[in-house]
C-alpha positions in Angstrom: 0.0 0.0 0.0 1.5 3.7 -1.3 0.8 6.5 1.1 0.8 9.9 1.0 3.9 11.9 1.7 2.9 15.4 0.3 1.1 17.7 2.5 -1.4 20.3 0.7 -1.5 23.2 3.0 -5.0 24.7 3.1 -5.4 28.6 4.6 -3.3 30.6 6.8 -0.2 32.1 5.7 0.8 29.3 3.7 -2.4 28.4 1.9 -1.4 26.8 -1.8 1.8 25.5 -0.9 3.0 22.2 -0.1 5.5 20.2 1.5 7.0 16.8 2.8 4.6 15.6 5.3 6.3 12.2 6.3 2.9 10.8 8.0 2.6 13.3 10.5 -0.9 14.6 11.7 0.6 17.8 12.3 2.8 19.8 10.7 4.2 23.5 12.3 5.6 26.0 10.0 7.6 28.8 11.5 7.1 32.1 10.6 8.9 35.4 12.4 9.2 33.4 15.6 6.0 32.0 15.7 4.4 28.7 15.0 1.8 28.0 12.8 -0.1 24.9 13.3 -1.4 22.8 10.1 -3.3 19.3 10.8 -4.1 16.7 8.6 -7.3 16.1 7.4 -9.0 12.8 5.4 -9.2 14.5 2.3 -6.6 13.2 -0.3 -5.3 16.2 -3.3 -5.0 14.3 -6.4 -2.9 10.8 -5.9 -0.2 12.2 -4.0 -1.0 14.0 -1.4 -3.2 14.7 1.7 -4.7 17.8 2.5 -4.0 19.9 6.1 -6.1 22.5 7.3 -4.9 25.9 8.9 -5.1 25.9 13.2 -3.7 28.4 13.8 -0.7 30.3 15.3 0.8 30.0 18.9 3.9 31.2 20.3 6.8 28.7 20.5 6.6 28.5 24.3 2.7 28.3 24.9 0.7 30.8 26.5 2.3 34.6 27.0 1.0 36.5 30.2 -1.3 38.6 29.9 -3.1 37.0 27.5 -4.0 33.4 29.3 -2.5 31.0 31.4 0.9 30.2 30.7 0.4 27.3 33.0 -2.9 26.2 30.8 -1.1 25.7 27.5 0.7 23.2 25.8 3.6 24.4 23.9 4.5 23.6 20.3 5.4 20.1 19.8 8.0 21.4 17.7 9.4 24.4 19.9 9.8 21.9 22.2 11.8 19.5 20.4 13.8 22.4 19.4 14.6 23.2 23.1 12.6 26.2 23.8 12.1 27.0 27.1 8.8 27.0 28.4 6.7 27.6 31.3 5.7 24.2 31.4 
């Protein structure tokens, strides 16, 4: 069975492009220090690709003060990985 590698990014700032997607269900995009969040949806785009739809943007650490509760929110998967220090 062939799967789909190529993510179709649907909205946000990156609405028409695409990209490898190498099975994840989530793909994050940086864009002047902030993250934006693209998830992967059951609709195929053509026969080699699947499409992701726009979530939104968060700030590589999670919440910011002020705003809500640092304490409340899960940081980027990907900030994360790339050792961003959060509040979490």
């Amino acid at each position: 069975m062939e799967t789909n590698t190529k993510a179709y990014l649907v909205g946000g700032p990156r609405d028409g492009s695409s990209q490898d997607a190498e099975g994840r269900a989530l793909i994050e995009v940086e864009i002047d220090g902030m993250m934006h969040r693209y998830v992967r949806t059951t609709k195929e785009h053509g026969a080699d690709g699947t499409v992701y739809n726009y979530d939104g943007m968060v700030a590589p650490d999670g919440g910011e003060p002020g705003v809500e509760d640092p304490q409340a929110r899960v940081a980027s998967p990907r900030a994360d990985a790339e050792g961003h220090g959060g509040t979490h």
